[in-house]
Structure formats: structure tokens, C-alpha cells
C-alpha positions as a Markdown table, in Angstrom:
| # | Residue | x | y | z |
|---|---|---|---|---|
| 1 | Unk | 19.3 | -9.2 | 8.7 |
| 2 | Unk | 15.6 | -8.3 | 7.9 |
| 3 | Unk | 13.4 | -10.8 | 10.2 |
| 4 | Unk | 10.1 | -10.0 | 8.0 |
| 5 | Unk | 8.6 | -13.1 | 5.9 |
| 6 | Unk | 5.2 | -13.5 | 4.0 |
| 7 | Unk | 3.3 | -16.7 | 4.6 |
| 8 | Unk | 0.8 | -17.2 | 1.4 |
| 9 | Unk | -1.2 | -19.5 | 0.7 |
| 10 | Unk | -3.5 | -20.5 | -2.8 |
| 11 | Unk | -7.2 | -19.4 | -1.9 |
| 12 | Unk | -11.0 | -19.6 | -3.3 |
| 13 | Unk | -10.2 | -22.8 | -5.2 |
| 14 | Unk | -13.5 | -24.2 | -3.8 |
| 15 | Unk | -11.7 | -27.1 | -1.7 |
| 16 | Unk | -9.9 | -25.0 | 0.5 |
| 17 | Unk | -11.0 | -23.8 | 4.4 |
| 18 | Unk | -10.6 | -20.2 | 2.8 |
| 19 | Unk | -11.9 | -19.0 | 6.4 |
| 20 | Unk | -9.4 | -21.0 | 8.6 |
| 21 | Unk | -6.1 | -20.2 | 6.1 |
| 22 | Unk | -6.8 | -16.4 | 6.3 |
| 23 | Unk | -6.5 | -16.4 | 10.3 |
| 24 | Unk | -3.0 | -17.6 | 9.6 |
| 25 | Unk | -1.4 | -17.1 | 6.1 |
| 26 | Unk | -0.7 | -12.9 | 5.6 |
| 27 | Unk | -1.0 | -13.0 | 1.7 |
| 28 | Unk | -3.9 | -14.7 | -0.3 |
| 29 | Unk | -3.3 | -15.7 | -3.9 |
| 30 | Unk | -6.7 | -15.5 | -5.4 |
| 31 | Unk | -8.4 | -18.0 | -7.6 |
| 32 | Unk | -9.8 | -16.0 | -10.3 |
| 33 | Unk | -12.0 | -18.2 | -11.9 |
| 34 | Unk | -9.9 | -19.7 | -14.9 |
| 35 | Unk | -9.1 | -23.1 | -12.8 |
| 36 | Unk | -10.8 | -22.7 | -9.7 |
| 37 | Unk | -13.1 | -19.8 | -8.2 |
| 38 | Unk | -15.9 | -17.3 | -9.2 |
| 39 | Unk | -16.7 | -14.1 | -8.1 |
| 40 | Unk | -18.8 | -14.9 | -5.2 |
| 41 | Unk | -15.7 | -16.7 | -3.9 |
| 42 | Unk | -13.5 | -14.0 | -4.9 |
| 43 | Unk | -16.0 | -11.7 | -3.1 |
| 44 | Unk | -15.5 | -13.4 | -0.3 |
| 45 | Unk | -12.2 | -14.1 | 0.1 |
| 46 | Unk | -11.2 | -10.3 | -0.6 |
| 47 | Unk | -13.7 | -9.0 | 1.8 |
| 48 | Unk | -12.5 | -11.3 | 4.6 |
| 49 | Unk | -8.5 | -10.7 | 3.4 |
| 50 | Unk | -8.9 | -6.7 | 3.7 |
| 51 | Unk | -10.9 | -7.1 | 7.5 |
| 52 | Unk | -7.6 | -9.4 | 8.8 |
| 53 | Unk | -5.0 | -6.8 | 6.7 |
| 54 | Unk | -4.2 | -10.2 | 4.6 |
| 55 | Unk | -2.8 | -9.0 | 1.2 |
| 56 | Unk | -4.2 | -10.3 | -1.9 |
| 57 | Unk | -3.0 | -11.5 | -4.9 |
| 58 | Unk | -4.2 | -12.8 | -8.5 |
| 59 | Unk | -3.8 | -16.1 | -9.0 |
| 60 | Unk | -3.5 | -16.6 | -12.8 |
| 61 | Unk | -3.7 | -20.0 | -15.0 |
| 62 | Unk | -4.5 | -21.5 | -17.6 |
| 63 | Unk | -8.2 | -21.9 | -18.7 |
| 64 | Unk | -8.6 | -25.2 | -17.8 |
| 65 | Unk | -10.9 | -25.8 | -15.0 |
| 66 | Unk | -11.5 | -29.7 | -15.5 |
| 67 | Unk | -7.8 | -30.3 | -14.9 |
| 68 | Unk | -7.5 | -27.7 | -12.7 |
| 69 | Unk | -5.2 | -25.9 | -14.4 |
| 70 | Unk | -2.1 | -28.2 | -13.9 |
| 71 | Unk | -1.8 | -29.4 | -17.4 |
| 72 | Unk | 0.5 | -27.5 | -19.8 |
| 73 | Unk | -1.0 | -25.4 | -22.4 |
| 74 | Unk | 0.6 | -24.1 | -26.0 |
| 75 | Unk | -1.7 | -20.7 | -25.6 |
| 76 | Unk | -0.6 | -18.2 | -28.1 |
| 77 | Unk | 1.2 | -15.3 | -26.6 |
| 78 | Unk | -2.0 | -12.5 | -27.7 |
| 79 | Unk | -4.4 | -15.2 | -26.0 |
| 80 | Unk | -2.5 | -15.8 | -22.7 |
| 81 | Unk | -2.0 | -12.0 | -22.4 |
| 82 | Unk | -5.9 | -11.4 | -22.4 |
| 83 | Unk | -6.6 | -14.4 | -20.4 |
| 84 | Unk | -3.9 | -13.7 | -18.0 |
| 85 | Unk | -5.2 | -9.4 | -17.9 |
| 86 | Unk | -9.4 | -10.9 | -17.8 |
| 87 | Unk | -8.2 | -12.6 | -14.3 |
| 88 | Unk | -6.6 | -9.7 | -13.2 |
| 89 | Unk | -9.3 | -7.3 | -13.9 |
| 90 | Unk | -11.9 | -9.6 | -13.0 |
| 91 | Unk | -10.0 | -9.8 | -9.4 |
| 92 | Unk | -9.0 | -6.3 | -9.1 |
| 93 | Unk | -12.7 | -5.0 | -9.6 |
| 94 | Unk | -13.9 | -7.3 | -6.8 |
| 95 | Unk | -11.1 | -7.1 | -4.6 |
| 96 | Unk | -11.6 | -2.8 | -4.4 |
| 97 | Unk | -15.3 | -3.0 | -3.9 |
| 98 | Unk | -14.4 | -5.1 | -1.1 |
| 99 | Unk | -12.2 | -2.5 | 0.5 |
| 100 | Unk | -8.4 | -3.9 | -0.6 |
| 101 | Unk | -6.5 | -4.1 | -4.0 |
| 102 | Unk | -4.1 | -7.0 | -5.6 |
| 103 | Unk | -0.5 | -6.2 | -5.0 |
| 104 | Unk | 1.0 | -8.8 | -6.9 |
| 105 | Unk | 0.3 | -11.8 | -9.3 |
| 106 | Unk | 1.7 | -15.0 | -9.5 |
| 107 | Unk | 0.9 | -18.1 | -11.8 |
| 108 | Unk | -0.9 | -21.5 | -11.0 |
| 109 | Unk | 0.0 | -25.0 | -11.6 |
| 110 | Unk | 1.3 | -25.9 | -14.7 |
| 111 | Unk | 1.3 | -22.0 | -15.4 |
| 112 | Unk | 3.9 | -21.2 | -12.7 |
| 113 | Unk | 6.6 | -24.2 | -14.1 |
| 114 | Unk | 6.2 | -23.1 | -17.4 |
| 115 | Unk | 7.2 | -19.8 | -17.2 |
| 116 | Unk | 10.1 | -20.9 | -15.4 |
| 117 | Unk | 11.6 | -21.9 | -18.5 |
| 118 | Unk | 9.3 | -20.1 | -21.5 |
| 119 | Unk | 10.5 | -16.8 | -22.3 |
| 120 | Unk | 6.9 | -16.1 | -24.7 |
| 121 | Unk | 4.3 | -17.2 | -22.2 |
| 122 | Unk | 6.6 | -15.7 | -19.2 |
| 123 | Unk | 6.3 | -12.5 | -21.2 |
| 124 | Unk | 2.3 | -13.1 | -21.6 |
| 125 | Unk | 2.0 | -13.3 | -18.1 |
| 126 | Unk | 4.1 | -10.1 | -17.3 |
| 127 | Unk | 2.4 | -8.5 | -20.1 |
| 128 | Unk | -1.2 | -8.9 | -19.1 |
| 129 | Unk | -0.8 | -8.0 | -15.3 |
| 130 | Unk | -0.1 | -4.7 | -15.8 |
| 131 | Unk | 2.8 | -2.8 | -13.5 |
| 132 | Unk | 2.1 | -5.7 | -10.7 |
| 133 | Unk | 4.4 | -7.2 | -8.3 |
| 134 | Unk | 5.3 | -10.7 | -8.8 |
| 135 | Unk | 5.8 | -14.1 | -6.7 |
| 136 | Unk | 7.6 | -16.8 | -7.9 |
| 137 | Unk | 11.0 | -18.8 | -8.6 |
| 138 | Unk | 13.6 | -17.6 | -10.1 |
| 139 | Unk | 13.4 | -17.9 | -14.2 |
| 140 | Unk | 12.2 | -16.5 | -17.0 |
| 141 | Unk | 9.4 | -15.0 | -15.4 |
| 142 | Unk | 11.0 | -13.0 | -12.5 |
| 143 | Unk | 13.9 | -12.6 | -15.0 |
| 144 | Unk | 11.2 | -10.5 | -17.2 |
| 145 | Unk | 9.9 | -8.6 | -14.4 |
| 146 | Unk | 13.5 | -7.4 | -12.9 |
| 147 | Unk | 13.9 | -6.3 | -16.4 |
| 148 | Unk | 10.8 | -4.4 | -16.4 |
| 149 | Unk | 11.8 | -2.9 | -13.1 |
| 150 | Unk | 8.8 | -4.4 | -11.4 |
| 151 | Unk | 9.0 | -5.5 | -7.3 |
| 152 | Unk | 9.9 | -9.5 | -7.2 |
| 153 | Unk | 9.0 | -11.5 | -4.6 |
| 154 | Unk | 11.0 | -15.0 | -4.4 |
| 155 | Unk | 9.2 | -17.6 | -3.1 |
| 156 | Unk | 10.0 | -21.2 | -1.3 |
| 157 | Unk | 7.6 | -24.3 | -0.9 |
| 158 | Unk | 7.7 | -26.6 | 2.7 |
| 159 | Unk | 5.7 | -28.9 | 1.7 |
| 160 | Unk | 6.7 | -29.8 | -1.7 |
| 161 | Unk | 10.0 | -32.0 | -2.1 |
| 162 | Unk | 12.7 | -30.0 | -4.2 |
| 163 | Unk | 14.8 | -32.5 | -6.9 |
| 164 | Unk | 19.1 | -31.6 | -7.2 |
| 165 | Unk | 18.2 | -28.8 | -9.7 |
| 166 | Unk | 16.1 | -26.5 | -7.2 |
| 167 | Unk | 12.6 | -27.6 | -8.6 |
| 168 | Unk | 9.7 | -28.8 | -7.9 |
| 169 | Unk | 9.4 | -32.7 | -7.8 |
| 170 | Unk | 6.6 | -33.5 | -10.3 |
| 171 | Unk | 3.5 | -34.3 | -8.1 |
| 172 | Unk | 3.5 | -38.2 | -9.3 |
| 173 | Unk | 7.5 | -38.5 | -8.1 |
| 174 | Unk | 8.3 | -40.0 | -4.3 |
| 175 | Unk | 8.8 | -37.6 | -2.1 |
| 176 | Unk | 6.8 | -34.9 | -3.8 |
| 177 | Unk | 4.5 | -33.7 | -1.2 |
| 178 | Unk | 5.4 | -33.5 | 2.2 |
| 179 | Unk | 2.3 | -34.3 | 4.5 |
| 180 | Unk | 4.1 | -34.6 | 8.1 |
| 181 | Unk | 3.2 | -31.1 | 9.8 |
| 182 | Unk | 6.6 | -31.4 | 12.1 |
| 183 | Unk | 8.4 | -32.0 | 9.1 |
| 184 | Unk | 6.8 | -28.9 | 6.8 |
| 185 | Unk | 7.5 | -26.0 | 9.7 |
| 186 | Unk | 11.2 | -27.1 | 10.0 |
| 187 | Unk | 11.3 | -26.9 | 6.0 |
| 188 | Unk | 9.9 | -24.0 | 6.4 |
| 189 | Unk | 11.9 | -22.3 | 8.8 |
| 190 | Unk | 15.3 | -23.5 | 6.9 |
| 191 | Unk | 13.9 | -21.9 | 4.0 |
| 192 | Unk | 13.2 | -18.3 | 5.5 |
| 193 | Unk | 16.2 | -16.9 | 4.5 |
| 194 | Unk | 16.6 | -17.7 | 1.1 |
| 195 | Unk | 12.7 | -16.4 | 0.4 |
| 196 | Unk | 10.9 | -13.3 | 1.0 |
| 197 | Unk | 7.5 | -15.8 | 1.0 |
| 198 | Unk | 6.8 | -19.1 | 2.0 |
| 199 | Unk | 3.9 | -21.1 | 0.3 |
| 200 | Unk | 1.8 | -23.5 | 1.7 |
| 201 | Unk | -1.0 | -25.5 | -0.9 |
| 202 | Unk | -4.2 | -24.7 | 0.5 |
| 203 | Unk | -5.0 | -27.3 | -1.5 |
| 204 | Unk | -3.2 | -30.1 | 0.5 |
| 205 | Unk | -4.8 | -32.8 | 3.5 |
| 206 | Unk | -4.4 | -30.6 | 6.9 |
| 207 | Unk | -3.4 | -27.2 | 5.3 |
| 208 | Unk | -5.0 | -25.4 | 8.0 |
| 209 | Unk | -2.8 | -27.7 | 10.5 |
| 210 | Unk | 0.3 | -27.1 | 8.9 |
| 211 | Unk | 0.0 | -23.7 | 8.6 |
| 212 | Unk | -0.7 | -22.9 | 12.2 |
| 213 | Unk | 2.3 | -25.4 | 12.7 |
| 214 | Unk | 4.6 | -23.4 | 10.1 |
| 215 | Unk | 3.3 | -19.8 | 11.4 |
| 216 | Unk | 4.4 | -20.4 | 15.6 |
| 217 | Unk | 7.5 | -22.0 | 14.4 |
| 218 | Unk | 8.6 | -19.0 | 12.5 |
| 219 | Unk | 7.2 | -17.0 | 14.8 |
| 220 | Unk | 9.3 | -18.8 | 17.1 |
| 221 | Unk | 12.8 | -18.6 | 15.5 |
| 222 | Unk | 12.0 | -14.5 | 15.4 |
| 223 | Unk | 10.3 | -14.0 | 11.9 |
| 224 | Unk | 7.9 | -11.1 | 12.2 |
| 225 | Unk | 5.1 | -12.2 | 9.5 |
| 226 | Unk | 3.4 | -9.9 | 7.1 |
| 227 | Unk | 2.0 | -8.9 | 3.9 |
| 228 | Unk | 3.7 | -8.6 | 0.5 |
């Protein structure tokens, strides 16, 4: 069985220890400015990524900054595909003057559910990031890009609660967020095999704990960690 994981975690939203999480995590998904970010965070972040070998990502939403991108949107397809290709240029130009590139894109907040299920925006998405990789779970959106013959990454989430279906509990539901750092790492190592990434919000109270905590144990049941 292949022992190699990703750990990722959401950077450059401006309420994150961007520093701290890229000792640890060995992908960074990006902010680029649309809910959280600008490009002297995204300067930042991509400078620091390519001197640890941490691989970099776009992290694409919505435009909606004062909700921070986790309300749903009914964006036309045309508009989502230029928002969705802005972020990615926008990124891509500052992540190779810093001396790296983005290998792969994957959605944000309210973004990343709906494509799930949305064929039209799913196909926005896909359509404005070009030939990248993407990260995500399995639906319409990784459907698209299998179709397209583009690299998919499947990704699983320690410290969210999943409900019978294999989502995401909604944020406002018990159970949602997981907060116990113990309790996140064995998540996380029960979901290594069924993932090539595991996602930590770097968003979350004592992100930078539990993602020390989720890298050793890992580590310790004999993943080797590294880069999509």
C-alpha cells in the first residue's frame, strides 16, 4: 500500500498563523483575495511555501469577503469562470515570482459544497483553472475533472464531524467541529487510507496545535508526508 499522504491546510486568510502552519502542513491552499487575502499575503505565503518545499494551491470562492465566502451564491456560469480564472492568475503570477507555481485548485466555503452537487458552477470552476489538479470530495466537481482527464486529489476532514451521507455537518449542527486535538489526530489517522490529503481549517481555535498533533501521529502509524 502507498504510505505517502498530503497534510493541507487553508492559508493567507488573514486570521491564520500562516508562519506556524507551513512548518507543519506540506500543501498550502492559498487565499486569493476573493474571501480572504491580498497579494502581499499571497506574496508571502508563496515565498515562505517554496523555501519549506510546501506545495501551493489556489484557493478559489466566491466574491464575498464580508461573509467570508461561506454563503451560497447563484453566479452565472461566464461570471464564476472569470472569477474563478482572476484568482488563479492573480495567484499563479505571484506564486512564480516567488520561486514556486500552483499545482492544484480547490474551492472555499460555500464554493467547495456546492459544486458537490451543481454540475454548472462545478463546470465554472473546472473551466476557469485551466489544466490544474484538483482537491476535493467526491461529486460533481471531481466527477468533471476525471472526465477532463485532469489529476484528482480526494480529500478528508479531522476536525469536521461527517453526517450518515459522507458530508460535512453544517457548521451550526452539534458535533460539527471537532476542537479536542487527541481526538482530530486519531480522526485523522483513520482517515488516511481512504484520502490522498488530509485538511485541517487553519481557520479553527489551536490549528497550529492540532496540526503538530495530527502530523507526529501520522508520522507515527508510518505515513511519509508530502506535497500534492
Amino acid at each position: 500500500m502507498d504510505r505517502h499522504l498530503d497534510l493541507n491546510a487553508d492559508l493567507g486568510e488573514e486570521i491564520t498563523d500562516d508562519e506556524a502552519l507551513l512548518t507543519l502542513v506540506t500543501s498550502a491552499n492559498v487565499a486569493c483575495g476573493y474571501h480572504a487575502g491580498n497579494a502581499e499575503i499571497m506574496r508571502r505565503v508563496c515565498e515562505r511555501a517554496a523555501a519549506l518545499g510546501v506545495s501551493v494551491g489556489a484557493q478559489v470562492s466566491y466574491d464575498d469577503r464580508a461573509n467570508f465566502g461561506r454563503v451560497a451564491r447563484d453566479v452565472p456560469r461566464d461570471v464564476l469562470r472569470e472569477q474563478v480564472s482572476d484568482q488563479v492568475g492573480t495567484l499563479s503570477a505571484i506564486a512564480s515570482a516567488a520561486g514556486t507555481s500552483v499545482r492544484y485548485v480547490k474551492p472555499h466555503g460555500a464554493l467547495y459544497h456546492r459544486v458537490i452537487d451543481d454540475e454548472e458552477q462545478a463546470a465554472a470552476v473546472l473551466d476557469g483553472s485551466g489544466s490544474l489538479a484538483v482537491l476535493g470530495m467526491p461529486g460533481a466537481f471531481l466527477r468533471g475533472a476525471e472526465a477532463a482527464g485532469r489529476v484528482v486529489w480526494h480529500e478528508g476532514f479531522p476536525d469536521r464531524g461527517y453526517g450518515a451521507d459522507g458530508r460535512l455537518l453544517p457548521r451550526d449542527r452539534p458535533g460539527a467541529l471537532l476542537e479536542d486535538g487527541a481526538a482530530i489526530a486519531a480522526r485523522a489517522v483513520q482517515l488516511a487510507p481512504r484520502v490522498d490529503s488530509v485538511c485541517l481549517h487553519g481557520d479553527s481555535p489551536g490549528a497550529v496545535d492540532h496540526a503538530r498533533l495530527v502530523r507526529r501521529a501520522l508520522e507515527d502509524a508510518g505515513w511519509t508526508l508530502r506535497g500534492l
